[in-house]
Residue, then its C-alpha position, 0 to 999 in steps of 0.5 A: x605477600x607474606x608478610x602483607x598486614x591482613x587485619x588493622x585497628x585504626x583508632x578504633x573505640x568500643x564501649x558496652x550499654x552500661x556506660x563501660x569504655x572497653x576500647x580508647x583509638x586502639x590502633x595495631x595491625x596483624x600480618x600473615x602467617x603471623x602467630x599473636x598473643x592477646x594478653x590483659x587483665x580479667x575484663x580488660x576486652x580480649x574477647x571483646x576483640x574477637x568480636x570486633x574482628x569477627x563482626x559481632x560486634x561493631x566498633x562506634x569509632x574508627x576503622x577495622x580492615x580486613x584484607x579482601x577474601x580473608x576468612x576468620x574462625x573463632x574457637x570460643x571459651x564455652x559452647x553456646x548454652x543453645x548449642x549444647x542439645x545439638x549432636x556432633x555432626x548438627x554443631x560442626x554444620x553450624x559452622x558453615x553457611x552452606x551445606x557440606x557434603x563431605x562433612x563426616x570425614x572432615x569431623x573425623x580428620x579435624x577430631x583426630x588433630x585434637x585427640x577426640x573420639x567424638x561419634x557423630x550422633x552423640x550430644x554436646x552436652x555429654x561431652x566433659x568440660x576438656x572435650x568440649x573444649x576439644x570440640x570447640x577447638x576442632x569447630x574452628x579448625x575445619x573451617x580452615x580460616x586465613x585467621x585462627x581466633x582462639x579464646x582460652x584454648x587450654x581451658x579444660x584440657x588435660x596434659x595430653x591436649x594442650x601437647x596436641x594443640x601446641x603441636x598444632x600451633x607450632x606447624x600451624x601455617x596461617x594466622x593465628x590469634x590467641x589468647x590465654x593465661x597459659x606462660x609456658x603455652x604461649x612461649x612455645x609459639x608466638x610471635x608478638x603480643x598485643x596487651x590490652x591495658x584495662x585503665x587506658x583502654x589502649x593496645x601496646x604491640x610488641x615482636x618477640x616470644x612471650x617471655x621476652x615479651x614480659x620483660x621488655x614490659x617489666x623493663x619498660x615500666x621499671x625505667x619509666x618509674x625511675x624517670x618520672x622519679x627524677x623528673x617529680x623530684x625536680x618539679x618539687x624542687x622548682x615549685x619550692x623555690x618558686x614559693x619562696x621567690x614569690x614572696x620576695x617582690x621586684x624581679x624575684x616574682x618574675x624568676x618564681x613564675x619561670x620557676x613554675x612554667x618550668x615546672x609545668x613543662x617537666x609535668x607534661x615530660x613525665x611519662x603515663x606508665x603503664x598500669x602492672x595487672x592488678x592482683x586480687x587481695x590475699x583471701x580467706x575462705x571461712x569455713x562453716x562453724x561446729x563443722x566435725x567428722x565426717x563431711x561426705x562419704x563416696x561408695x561408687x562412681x563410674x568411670x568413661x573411656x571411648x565413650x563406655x561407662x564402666x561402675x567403680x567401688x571404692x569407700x572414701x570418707x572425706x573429714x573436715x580437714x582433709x584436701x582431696x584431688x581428683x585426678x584423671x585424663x579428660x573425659x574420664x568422669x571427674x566433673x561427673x563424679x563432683x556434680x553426682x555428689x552435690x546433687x545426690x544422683x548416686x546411692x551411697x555418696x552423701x554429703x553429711x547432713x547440715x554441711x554448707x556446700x561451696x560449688x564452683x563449677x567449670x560452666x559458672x552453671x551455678x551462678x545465674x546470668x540473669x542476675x545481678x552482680x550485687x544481688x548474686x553476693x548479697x544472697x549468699x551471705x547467711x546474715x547480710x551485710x552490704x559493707x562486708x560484702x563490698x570489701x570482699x568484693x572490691x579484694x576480687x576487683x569488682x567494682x562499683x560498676x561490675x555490681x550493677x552488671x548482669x553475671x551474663x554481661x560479664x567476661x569468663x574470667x570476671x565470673x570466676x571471680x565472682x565465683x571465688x567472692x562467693x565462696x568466701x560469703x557462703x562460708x561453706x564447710x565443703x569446697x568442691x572445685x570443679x578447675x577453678x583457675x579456667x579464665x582466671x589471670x595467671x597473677x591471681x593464681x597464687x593468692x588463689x592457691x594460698x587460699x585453698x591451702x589454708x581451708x580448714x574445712x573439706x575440699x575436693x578439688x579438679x585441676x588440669x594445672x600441676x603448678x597450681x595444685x603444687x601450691x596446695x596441702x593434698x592429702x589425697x588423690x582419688x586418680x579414677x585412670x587406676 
């Protein structure tokens, strides 16, 4: 009974209304006490999964089983926009269908598993991207599920948190299922992986920890290039000669038609390899013209610890040039500190009149998710220019298609590569980055560092991520812990 399959795909198929195949008779089973890795590229279907197996969705062909009395919990990558008014205690009723009575302690032992102070009464919406995430993570715990679904879990969290949650994950008894771009988080728990190829619309499973997992895939593909080679080699050859028969009459023209049915029996031996991940193009960022001296000026900010602000003096004078860190534990204030500035909450912290500003917010809060794609891009650009727009756009892998989609319709991680698209069309003179690598494929990641390294504007950045911010020149680092 320990291992009995508890979840199967059995040639299911899934598209969304604008005509975009997500899923092709997808066929893989999960079986109890199992821990799984969903890996893909950046709009391939991960989430699209989740929501298949949870029922939000449902499949146009094929059968997905669940084993009778099995319960699912899914721990989302964002908190639902109409959520975020609710208090703590109002969110974690939500998760049930009934009432609970004893749901103040189980909010207490649930919030300690995730290392967050999360008083009952408080809003959603106060809490900082990191302990959203916690909360998110904590939702989906005290249901207490046969099946664990977590989409993004790291996302957000500080060095503490992912600790924690690997922690949990690791003594975790049932079913879970998890995707991430996390390596070194996923290696220290799972058990197999399911990769979703985003051109076939296939799963291909696999048994094993993450990074053997990688590279039985690289193996795999390196072997089946290296028979396809071979295989294309004797096909040329065959149709050569094939031709050069063929011309020679009588029974010549006979061997040259063995020849090409030869050749075509080869053709269907090669082998479909699978697609790597595709990573987006190397990138620029263009930074504002006449851009001099001072870009912003900080005076004051307010720090938070167990829920107490506490107001902090200290002048900080960012040049053109010059790349900021801001550093500090989850729900210390970072986000605050970035979104006080751009919108001029606090006297004495100003942005230098005239400075383009270029905001990517953690929430894609800034992009509108009623808008298209293609409108999203094209009013960013000061002058338009719809070709230039396209050829930027096509660097971050969207597409024709993608243009036409709402920004809502699109995945997490297809927004923040809108998000980066954008940034290069604005052209701004100040980079505030507000952990720009949440949802995004690790393969991006480096183009994405080497790119914020060469800015030749201003930039201040927060990241939970040290081996992204060790790709990028930091000149200083404003740590709002000390």
């Amino acid at each position: 009974m320990n291992d009995q399959v508890i979840l199967r795909f059995n040639k299911v198929s899934f598209e969304y209304k604008y005509d975009n195949p997500i899923l092709n008779e997808v066929d893989f089973s999960i079986r109890r006490h199992s821990k799984i890795t969903i890996m893909g590229q950046n709009g391939s279907g991960k989430s699209t999964i989740f929501k298949l197996i949870t029922g939000v969705l449902h499949s146009e062909s094929g059968k997905i089983s669940v084993s009778p009395g099995v319960t699912i919990a899914t721990a989302q990558q964002v908190i639902p926009r109409e959520e975020l008014d609710l208090t703590v205690r109002e969110f974690f009723e939500k998760r049930f269908n009934k009432k609970i009575y004893d749901i103040d302690p189980r909010i207490d032992k649930v919030c300690e598993v995730v290392n967050l102070n999360a008083p009952h009464d408080r809003i959603v919406r106060s809490f900082s991207g990191g302990q959203q995430a916690r909360l998110l993570l904590a939702s989906a715990m005290i249901q207490d599920p046969d099946i664990l679904l977590l989409d993004e879990p790291t996302n957000n969290l500080d060095k503490v948190g992912i600790a924690h949650l690997t922690k949990f994950l690791i003594d975790y008894k049932k079913t879970c299922v998890v995707i991430s771009h996390d390596a070194d988080f996923l290696n220290a728990f799972t058990h197999g992986v399911l990769y979703l190829d985003v051109f076939t619309h296939k799963v291909e499973q696999y048994w094993g920890n993450y990074m053997d997992v990688v590279k039985e895939i690289s193996v795999r593909i390196e072997r089946e290039n290296v028979k396809n080679s071979r295989l294309a080699a004797i096909i040329l050859a065959n149709k050569e000669k094939a031709n050069f028969f063929a011309h020679k009459g009588g029974q010549m023209r006979l061997v040259a038609r063995r020849m090409r049915e030869k050749a075509e029996e080869l053709e269907e031996e090669m082998v479909e390899v699978r697609k790597e991940d595709k990573p987006i193009r190397d990138f620029i960022i263009p930074t504002q013209p006449d851009l001099i001296g001072e870009v912003a000026h900080i005076s004051s900010f307010d720090t938070f610890k167990d829920h107490k602000k506490s107001a902090r003096k200290k002048v900080i004078s960012i040049k053109k040039g010059e790349h900021w860190l801001v550093s500090g534990p989850n729900g210390i204030g970072k986000s605050t500190l970035l979104e006080s500035l751009v919108l001029g909450k606090t006297k004495g912290n100003i942005i230098t009149p005239g400075v383009k500003v270029g905001y990517y917010r953690q929430d894609f809060s800034t992009l509108d998710f009623e808008e298209t794609v293609y409108k999203t891009l094209i009013d960013a650009m000061e002058k338009r220019d719809e070709d230039y727009m396209r050829s930027v756009a096509a660097g971050f892998l969207i597409t024709g298609e993608m243009m036409r989609a709402k920004i809502g319709n699109l995945s997490e991680g297809q927004k923040g590569l809108v998000a980066f698209a954008q940034l290069v069309l604005q052209r701004p003179g100040l980079l505030i980055l507000d952990e720009p690598t949440n949802h995004i494929n690790f393969r991006h990641l480096p183009v994405i560092a080497a790119a914020l390294n060469k800015f030749a504007g201003a930039m201040i950045l927060v990241s939970h991520i040290p081996e992204f911010v060790k790709q990028i020149r930091i000149d200083e680092t404003l740590d709002l812990e000390k």
